[in-house]
N, CA, C and O atoms as a Tripos MOL2 file, in Angstrom:
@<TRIPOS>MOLECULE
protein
  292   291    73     0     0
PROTEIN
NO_CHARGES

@<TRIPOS>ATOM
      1 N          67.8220   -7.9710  -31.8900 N.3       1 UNK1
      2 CA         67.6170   -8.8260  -30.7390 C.3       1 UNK1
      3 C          66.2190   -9.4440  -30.8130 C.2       1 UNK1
      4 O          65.1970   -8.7960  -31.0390 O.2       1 UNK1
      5 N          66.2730  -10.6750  -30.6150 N.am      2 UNK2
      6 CA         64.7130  -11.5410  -30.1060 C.3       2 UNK2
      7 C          64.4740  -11.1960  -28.9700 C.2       2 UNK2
      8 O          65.2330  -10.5410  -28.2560 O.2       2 UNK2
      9 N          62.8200  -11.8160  -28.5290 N.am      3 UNK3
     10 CA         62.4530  -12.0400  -27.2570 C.3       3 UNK3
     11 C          63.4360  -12.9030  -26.2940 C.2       3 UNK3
     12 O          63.3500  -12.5860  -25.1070 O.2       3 UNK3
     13 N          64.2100  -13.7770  -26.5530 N.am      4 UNK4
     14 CA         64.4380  -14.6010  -25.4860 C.3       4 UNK4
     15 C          63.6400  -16.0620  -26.1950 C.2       4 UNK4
     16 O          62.9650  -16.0440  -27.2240 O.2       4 UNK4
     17 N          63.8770  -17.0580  -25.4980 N.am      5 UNK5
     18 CA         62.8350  -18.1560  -25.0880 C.3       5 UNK5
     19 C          62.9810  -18.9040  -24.0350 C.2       5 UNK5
     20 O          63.9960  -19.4010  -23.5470 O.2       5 UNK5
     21 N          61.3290  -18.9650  -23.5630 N.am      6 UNK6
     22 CA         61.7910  -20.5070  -21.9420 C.3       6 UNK6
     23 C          61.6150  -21.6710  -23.0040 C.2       6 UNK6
     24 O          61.0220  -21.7830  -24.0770 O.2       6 UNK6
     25 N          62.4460  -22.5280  -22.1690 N.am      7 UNK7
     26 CA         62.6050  -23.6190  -22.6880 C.3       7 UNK7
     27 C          62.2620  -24.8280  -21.6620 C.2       7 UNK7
     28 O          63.0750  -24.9970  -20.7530 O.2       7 UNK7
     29 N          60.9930  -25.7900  -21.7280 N.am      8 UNK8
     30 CA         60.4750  -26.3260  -20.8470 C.3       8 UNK8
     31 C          60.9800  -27.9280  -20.8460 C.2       8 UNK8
     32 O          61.5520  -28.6460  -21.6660 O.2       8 UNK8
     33 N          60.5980  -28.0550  -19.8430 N.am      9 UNK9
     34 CA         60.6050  -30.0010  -19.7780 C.3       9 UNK9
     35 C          60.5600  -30.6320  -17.9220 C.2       9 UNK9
     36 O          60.7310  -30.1400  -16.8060 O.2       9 UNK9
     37 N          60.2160  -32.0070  -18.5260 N.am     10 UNK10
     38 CA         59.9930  -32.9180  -17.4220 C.3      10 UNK10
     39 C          61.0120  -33.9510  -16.7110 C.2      10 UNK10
     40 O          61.7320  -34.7890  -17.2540 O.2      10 UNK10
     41 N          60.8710  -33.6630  -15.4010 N.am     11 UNK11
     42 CA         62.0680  -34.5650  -14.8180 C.3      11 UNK11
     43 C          61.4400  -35.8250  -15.0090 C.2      11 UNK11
     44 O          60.2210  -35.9860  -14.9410 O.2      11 UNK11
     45 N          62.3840  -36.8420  -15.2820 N.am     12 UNK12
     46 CA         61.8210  -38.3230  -15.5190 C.3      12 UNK12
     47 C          62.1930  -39.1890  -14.4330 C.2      12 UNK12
     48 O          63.0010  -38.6490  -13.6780 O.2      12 UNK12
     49 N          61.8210  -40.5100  -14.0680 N.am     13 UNK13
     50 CA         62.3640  -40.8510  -12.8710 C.3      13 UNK13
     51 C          63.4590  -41.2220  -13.0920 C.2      13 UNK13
     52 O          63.9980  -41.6150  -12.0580 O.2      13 UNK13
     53 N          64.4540  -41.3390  -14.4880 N.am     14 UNK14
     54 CA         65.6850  -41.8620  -13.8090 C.3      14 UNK14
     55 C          66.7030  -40.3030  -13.7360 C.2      14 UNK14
     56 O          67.9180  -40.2130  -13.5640 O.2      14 UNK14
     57 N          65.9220  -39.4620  -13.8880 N.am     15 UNK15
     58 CA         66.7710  -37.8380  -13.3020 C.3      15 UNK15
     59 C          66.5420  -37.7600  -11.9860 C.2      15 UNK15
     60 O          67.4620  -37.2140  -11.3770 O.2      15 UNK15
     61 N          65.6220  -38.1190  -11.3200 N.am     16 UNK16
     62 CA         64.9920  -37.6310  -10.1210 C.3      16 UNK16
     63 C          66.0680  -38.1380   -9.1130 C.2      16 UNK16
     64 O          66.6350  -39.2020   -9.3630 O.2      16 UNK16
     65 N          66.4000  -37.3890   -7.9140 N.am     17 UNK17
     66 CA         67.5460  -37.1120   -7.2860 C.3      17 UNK17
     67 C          68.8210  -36.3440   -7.2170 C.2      17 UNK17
     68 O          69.6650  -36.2100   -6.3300 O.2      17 UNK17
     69 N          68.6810  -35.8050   -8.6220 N.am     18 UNK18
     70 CA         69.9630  -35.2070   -9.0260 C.3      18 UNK18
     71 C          69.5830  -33.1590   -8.3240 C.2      18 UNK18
     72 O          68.5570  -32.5540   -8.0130 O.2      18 UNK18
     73 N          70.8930  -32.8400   -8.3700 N.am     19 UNK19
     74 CA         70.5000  -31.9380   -8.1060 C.3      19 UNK19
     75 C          70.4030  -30.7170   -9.1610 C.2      19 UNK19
     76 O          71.1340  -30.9700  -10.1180 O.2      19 UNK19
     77 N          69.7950  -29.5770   -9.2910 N.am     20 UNK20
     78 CA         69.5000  -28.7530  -10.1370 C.3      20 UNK20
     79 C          70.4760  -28.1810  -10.9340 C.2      20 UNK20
     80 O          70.2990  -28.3680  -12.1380 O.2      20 UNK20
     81 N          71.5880  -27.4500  -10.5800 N.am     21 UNK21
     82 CA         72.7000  -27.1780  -10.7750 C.3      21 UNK21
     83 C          73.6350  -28.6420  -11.8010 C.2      21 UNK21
     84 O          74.0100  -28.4120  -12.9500 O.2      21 UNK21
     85 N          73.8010  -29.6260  -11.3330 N.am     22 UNK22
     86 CA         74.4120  -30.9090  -11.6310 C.3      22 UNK22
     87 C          73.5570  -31.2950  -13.2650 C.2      22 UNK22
     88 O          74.2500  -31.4670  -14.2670 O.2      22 UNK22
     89 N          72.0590  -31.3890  -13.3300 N.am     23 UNK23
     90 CA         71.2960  -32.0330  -13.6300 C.3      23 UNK23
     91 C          71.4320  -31.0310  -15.2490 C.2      23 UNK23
     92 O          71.5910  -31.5580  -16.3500 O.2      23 UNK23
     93 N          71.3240  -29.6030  -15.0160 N.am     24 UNK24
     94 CA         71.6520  -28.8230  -16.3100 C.3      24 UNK24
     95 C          73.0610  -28.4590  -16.9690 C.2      24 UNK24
     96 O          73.4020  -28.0060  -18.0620 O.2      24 UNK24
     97 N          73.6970  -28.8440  -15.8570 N.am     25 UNK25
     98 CA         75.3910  -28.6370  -16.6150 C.3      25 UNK25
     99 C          75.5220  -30.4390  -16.9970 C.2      25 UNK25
    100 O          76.4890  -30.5020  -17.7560 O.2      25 UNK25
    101 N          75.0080  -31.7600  -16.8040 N.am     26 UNK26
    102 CA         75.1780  -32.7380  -17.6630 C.3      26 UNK26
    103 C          74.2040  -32.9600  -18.4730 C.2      26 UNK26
    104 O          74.5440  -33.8570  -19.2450 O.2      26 UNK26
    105 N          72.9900  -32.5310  -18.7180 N.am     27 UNK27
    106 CA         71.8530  -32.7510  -19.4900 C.3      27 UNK27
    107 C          71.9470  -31.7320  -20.6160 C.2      27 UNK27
    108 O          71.3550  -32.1680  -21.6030 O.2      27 UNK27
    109 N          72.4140  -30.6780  -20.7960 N.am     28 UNK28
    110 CA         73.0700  -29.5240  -21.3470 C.3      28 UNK28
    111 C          74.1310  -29.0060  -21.5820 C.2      28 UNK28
    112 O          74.3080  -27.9010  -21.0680 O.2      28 UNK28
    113 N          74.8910  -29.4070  -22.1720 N.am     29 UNK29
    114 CA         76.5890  -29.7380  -22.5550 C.3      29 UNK29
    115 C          77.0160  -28.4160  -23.2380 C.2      29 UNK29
    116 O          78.0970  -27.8770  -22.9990 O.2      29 UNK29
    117 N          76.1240  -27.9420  -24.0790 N.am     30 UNK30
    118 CA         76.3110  -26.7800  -24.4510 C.3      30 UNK30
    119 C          77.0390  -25.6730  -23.9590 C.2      30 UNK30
    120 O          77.7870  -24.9260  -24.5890 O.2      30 UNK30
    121 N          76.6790  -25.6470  -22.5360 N.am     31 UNK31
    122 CA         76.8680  -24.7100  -21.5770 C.3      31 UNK31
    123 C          77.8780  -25.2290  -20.0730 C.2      31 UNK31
    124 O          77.3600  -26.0400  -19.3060 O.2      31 UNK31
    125 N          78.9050  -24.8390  -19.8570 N.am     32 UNK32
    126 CA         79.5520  -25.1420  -18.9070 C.3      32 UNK32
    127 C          78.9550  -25.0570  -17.8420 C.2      32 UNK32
    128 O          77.8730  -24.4720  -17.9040 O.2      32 UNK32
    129 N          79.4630  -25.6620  -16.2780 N.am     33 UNK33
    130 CA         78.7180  -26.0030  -15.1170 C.3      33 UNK33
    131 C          78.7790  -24.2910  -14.2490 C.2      33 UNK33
    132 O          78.1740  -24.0360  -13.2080 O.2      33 UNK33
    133 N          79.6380  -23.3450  -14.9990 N.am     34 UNK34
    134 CA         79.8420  -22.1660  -14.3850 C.3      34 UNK34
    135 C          78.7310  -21.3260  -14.7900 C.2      34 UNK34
    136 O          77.9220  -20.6960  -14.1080 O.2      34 UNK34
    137 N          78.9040  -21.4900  -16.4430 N.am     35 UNK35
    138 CA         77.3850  -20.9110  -17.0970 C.3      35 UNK35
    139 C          76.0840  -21.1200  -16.2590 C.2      35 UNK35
    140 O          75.4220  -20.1920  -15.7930 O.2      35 UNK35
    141 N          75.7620  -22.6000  -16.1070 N.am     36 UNK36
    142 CA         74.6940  -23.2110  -15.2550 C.3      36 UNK36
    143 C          74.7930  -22.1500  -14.0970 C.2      36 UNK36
    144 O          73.8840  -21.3300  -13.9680 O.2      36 UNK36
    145 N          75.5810  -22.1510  -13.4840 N.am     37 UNK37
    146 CA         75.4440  -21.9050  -12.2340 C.3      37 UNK37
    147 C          74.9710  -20.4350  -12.5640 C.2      37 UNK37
    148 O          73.8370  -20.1460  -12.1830 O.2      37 UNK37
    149 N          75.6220  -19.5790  -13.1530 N.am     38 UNK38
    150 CA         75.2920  -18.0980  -13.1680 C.3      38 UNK38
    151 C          73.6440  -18.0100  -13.6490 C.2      38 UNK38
    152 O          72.8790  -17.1280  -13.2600 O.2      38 UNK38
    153 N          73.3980  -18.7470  -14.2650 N.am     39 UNK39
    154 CA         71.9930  -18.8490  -14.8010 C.3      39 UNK39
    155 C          70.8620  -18.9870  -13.5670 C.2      39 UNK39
    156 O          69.9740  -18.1370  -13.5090 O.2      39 UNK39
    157 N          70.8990  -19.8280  -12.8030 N.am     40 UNK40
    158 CA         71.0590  -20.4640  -11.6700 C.3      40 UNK40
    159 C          70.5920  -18.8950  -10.5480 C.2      40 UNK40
    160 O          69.5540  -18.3380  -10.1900 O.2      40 UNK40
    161 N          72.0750  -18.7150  -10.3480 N.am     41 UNK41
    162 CA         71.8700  -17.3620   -9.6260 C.3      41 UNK41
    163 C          71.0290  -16.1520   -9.6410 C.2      41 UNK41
    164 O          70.5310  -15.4390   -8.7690 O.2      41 UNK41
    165 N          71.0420  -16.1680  -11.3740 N.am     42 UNK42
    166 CA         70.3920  -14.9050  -12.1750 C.3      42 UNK42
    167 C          68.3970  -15.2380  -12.1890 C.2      42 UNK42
    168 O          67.4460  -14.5390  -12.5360 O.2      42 UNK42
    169 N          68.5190  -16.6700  -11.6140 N.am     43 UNK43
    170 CA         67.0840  -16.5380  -11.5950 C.3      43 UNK43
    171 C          66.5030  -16.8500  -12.7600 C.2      43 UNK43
    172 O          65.3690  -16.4580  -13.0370 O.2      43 UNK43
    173 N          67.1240  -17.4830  -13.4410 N.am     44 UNK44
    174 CA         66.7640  -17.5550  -14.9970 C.3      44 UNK44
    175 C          66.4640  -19.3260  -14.6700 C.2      44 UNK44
    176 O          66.3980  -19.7170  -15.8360 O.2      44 UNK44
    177 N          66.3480  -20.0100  -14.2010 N.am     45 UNK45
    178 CA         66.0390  -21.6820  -14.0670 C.3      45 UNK45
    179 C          65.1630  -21.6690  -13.2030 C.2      45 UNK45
    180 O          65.3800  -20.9260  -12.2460 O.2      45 UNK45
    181 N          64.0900  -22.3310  -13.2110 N.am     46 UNK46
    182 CA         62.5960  -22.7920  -12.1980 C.3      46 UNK46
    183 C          62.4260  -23.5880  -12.3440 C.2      46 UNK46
    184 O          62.6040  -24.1200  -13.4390 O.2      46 UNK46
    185 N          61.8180  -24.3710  -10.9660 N.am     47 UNK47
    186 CA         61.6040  -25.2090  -10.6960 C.3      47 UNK47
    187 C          60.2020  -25.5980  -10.2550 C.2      47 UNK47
    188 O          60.1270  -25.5670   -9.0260 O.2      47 UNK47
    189 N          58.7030  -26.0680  -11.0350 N.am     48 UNK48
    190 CA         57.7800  -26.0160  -11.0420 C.3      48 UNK48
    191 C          57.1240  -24.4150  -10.8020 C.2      48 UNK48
    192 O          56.1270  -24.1110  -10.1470 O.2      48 UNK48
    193 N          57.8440  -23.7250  -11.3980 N.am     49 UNK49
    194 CA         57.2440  -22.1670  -11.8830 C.3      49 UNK49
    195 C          58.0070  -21.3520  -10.7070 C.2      49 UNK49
    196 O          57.5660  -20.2220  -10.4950 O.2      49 UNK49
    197 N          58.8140  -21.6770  -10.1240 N.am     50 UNK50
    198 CA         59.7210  -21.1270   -8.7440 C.3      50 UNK50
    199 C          61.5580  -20.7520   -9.2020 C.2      50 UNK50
    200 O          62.1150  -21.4270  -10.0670 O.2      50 UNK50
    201 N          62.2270  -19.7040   -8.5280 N.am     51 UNK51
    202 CA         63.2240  -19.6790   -9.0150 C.3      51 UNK51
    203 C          64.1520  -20.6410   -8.1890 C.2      51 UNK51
    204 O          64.2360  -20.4980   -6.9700 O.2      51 UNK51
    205 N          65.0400  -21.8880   -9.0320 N.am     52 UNK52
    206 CA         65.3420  -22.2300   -8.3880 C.3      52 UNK52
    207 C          66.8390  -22.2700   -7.7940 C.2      52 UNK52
    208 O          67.6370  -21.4940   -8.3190 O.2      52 UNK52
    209 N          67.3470  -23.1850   -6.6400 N.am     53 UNK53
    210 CA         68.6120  -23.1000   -6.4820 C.3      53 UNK53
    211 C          69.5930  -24.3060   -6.7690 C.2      53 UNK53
    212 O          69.1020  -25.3580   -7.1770 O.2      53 UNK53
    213 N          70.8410  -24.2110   -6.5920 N.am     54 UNK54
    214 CA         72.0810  -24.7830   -7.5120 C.3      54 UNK54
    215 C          71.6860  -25.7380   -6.7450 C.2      54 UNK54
    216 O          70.6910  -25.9320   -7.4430 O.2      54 UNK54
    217 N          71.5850  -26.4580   -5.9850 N.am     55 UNK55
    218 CA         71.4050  -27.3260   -4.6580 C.3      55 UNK55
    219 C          70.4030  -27.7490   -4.5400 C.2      55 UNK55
    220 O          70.1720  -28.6570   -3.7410 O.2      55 UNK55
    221 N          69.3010  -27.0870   -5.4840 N.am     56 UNK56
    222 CA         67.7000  -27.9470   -5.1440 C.3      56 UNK56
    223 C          67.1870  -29.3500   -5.7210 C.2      56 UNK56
    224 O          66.6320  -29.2390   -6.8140 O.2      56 UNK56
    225 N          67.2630  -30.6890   -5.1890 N.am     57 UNK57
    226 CA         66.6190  -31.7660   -5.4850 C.3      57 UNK57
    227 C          65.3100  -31.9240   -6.1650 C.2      57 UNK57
    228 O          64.1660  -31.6560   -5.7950 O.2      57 UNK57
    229 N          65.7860  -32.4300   -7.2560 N.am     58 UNK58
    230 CA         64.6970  -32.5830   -8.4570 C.3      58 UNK58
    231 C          63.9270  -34.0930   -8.2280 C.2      58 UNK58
    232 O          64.3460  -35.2450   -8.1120 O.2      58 UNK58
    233 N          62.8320  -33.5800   -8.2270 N.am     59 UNK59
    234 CA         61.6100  -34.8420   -8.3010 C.3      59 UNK59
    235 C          60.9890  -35.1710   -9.5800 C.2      59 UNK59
    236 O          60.5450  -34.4100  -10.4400 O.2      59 UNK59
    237 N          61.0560  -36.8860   -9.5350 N.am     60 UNK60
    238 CA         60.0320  -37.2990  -10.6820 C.3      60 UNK60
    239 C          58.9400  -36.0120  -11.3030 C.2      60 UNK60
    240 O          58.2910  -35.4920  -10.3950 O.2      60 UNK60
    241 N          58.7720  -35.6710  -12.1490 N.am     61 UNK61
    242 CA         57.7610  -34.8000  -12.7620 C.3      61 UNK61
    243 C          57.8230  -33.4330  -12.2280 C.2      61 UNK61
    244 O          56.7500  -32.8890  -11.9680 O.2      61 UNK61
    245 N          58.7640  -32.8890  -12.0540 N.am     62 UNK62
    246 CA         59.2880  -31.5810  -11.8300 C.3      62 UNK62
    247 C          58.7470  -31.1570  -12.9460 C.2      62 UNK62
    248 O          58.4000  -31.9340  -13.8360 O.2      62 UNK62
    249 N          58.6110  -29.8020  -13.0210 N.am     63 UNK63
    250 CA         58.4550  -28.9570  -14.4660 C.3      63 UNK63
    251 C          59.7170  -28.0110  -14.6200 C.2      63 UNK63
    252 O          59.5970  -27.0210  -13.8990 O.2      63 UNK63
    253 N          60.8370  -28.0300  -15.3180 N.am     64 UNK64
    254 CA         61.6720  -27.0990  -15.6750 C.3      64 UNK64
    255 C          61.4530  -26.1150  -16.3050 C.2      64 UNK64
    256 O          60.5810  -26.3750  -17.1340 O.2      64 UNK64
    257 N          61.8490  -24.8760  -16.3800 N.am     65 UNK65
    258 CA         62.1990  -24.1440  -16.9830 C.3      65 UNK65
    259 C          63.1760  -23.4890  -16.9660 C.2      65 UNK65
    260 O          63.6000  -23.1590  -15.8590 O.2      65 UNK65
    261 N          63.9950  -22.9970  -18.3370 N.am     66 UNK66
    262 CA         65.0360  -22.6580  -18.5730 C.3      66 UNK66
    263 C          65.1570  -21.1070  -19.4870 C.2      66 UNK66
    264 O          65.4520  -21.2160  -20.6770 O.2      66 UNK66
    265 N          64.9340  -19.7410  -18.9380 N.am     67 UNK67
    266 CA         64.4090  -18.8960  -19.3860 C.3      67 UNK67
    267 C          65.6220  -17.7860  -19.8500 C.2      67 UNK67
    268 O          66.0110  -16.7630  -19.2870 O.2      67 UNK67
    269 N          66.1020  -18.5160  -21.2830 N.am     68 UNK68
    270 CA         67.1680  -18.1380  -21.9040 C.3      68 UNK68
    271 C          66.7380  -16.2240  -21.8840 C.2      68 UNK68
    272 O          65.6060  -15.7440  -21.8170 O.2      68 UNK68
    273 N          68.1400  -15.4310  -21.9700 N.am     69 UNK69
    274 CA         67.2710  -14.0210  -22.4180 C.3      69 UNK69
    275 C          67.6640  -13.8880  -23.8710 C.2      69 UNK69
    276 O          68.3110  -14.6960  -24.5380 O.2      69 UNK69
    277 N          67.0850  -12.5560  -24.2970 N.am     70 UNK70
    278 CA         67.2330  -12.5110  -25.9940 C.3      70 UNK70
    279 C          68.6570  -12.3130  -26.1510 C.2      70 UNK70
    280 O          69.6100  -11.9970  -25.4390 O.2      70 UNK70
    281 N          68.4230  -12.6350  -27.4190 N.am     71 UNK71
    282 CA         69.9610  -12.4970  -28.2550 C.3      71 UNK71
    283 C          70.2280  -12.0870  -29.5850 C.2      71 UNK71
    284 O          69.3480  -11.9210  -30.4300 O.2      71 UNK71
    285 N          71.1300  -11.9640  -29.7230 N.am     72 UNK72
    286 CA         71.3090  -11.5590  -31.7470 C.3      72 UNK72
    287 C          71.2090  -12.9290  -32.7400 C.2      72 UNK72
    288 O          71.9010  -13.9470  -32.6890 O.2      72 UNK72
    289 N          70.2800  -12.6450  -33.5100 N.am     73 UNK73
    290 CA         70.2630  -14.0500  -34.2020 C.3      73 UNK73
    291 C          70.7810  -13.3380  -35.6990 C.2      73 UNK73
    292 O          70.9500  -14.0450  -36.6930 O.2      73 UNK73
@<TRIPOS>BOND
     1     1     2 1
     2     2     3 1
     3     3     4 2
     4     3     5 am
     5     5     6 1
     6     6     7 1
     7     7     8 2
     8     7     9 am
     9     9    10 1
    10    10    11 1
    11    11    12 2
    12    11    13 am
    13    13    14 1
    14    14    15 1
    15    15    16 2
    16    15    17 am
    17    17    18 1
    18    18    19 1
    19    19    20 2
    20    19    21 am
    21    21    22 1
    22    22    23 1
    23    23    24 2
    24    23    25 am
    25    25    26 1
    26    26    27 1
    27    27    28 2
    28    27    29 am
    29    29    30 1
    30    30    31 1
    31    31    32 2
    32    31    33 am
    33    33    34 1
    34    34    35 1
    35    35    36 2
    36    35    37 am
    37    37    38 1
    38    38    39 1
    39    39    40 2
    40    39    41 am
    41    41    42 1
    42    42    43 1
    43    43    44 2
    44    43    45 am
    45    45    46 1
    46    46    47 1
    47    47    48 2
    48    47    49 am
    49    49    50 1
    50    50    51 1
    51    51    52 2
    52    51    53 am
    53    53    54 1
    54    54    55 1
    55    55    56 2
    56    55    57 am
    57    57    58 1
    58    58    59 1
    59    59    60 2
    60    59    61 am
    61    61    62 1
    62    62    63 1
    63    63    64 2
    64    63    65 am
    65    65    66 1
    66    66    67 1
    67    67    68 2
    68    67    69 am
    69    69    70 1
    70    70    71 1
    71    71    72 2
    72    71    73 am
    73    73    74 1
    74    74    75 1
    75    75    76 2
    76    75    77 am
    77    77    78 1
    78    78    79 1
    79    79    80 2
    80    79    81 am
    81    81    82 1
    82    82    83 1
    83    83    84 2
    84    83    85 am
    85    85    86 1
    86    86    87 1
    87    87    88 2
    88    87    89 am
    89    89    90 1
    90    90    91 1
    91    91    92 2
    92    91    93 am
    93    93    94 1
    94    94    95 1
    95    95    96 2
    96    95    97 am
    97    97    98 1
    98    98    99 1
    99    99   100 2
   100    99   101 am
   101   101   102 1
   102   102   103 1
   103   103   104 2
   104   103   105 am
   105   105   106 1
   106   106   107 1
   107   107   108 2
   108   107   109 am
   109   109   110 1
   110   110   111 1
   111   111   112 2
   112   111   113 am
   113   113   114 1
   114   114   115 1
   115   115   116 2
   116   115   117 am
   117   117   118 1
   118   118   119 1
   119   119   120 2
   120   119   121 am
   121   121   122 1
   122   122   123 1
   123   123   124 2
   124   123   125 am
   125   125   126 1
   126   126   127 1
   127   127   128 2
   128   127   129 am
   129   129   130 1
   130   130   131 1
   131   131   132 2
   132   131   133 am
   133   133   134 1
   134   134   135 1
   135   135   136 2
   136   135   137 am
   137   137   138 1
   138   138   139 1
   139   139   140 2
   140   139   141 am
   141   141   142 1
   142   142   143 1
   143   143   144 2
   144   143   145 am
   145   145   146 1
   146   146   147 1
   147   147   148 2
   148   147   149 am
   149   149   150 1
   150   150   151 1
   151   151   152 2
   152   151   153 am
   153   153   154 1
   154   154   155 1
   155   155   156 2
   156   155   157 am
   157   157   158 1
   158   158   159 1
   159   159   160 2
   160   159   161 am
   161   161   162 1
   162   162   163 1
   163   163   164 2
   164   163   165 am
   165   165   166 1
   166   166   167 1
   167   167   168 2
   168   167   169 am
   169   169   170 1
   170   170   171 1
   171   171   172 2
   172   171   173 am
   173   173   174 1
   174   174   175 1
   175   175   176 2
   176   175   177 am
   177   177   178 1
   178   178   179 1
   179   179   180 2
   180   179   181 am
   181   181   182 1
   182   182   183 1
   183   183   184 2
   184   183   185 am
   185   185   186 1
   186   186   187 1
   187   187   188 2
   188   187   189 am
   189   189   190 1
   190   190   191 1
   191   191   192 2
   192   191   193 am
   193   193   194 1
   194   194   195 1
   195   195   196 2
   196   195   197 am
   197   197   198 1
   198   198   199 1
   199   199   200 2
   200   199   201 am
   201   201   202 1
   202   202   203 1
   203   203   204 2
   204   203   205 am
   205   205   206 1
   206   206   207 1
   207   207   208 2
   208   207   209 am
   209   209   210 1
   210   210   211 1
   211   211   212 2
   212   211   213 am
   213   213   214 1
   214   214   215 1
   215   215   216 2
   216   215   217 am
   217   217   218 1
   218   218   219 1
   219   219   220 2
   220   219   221 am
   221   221   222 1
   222   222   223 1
   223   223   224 2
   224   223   225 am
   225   225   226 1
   226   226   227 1
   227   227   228 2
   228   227   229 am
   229   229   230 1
   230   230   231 1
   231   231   232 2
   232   231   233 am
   233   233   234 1
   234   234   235 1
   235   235   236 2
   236   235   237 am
   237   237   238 1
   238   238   239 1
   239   239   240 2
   240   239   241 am
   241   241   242 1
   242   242   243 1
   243   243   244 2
   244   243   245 am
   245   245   246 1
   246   246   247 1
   247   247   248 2
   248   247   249 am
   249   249   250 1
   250   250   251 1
   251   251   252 2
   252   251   253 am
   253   253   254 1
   254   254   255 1
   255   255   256 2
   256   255   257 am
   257   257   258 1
   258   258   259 1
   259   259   260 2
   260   259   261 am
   261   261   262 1
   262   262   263 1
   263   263   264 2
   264   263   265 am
   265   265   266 1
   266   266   267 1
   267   267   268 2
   268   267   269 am
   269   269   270 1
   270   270   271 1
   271   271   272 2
   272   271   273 am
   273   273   274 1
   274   274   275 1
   275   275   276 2
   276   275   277 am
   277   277   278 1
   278   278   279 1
   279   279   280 2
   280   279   281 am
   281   281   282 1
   282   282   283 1
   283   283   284 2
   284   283   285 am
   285   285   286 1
   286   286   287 1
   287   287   288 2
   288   287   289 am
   289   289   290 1
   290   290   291 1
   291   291   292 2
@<TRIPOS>SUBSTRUCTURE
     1 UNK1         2 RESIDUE 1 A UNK
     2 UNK2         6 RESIDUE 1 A UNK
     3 UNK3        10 RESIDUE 1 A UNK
     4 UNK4        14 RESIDUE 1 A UNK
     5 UNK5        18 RESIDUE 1 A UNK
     6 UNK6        22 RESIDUE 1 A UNK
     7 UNK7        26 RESIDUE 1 A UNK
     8 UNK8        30 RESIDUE 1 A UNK
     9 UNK9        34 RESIDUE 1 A UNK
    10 UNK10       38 RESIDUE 1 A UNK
    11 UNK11       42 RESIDUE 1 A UNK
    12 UNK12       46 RESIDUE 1 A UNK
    13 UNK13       50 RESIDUE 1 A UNK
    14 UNK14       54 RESIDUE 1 A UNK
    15 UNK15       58 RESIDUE 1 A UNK
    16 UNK16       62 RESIDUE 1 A UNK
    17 UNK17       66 RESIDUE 1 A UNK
    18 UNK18       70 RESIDUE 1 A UNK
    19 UNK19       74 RESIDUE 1 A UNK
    20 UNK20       78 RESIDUE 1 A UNK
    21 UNK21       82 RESIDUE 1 A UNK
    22 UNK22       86 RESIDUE 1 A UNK
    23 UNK23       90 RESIDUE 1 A UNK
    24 UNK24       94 RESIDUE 1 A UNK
    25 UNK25       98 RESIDUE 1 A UNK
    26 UNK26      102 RESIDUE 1 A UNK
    27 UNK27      106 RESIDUE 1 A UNK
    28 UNK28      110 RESIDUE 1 A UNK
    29 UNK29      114 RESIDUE 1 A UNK
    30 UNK30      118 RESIDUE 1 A UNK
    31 UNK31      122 RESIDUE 1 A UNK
    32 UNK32      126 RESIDUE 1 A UNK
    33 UNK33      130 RESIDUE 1 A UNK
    34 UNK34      134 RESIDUE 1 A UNK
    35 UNK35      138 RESIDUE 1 A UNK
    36 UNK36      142 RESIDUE 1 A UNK
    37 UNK37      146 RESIDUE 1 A UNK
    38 UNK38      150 RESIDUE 1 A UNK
    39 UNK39      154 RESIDUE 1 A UNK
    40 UNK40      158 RESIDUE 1 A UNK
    41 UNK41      162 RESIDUE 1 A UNK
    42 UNK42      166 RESIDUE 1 A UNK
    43 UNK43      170 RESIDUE 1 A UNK
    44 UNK44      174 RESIDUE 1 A UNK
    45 UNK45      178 RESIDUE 1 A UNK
    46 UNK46      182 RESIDUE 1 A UNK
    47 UNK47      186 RESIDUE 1 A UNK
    48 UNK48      190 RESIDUE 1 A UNK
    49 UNK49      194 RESIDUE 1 A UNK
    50 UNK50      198 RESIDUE 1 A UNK
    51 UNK51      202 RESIDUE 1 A UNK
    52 UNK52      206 RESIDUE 1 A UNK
    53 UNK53      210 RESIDUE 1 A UNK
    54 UNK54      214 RESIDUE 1 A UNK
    55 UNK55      218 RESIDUE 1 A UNK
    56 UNK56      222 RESIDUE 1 A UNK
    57 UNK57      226 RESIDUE 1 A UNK
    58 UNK58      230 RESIDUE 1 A UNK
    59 UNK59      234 RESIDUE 1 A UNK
    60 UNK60      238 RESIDUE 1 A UNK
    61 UNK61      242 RESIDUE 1 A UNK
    62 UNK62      246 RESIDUE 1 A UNK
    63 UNK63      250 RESIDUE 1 A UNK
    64 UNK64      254 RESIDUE 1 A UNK
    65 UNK65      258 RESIDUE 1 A UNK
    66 UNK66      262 RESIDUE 1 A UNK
    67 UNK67      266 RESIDUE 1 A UNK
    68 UNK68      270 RESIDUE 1 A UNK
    69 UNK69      274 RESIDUE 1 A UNK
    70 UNK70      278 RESIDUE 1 A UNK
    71 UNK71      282 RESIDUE 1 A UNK
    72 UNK72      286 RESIDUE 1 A UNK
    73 UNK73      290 RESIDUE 1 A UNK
């Protein structure tokens, strides 16, 4: 098993409005909108260093984070 990694980035203005939940299940395809959401729940997504919620409105220059846990590589 690894550490994990956060995985960071910036809301841009043409993201801004979307909501948190919405914004990582289409910006992140990888992962279904159920995945998102459990992630979501688990406290594992922040929102300018805060845990955030499925429902929270993202602003121009938000700071994301996305704080995958470890895994088997």
């Amino acid at each position: 098993m690894n550490e994990g990694c956060v995985y960071r980035e910036r809301v841009s203005a043409a993201d801004a409005g979307a909501q948190a939940l919405a914004y990582h299940a289409e910006r992140f395809r990888h992962s279904s909108i159920e995945d998102w959401s459990r992630a979501i729940e688990a406290g594992r997504v922040r929102v300018n260093a805060r845990v955030a919620a499925s429902s929270q409105v993202l602003r121009t220059g938000d700071r994301l984070e996305f704080h995958r846990p470890p895994w088997v590589e």
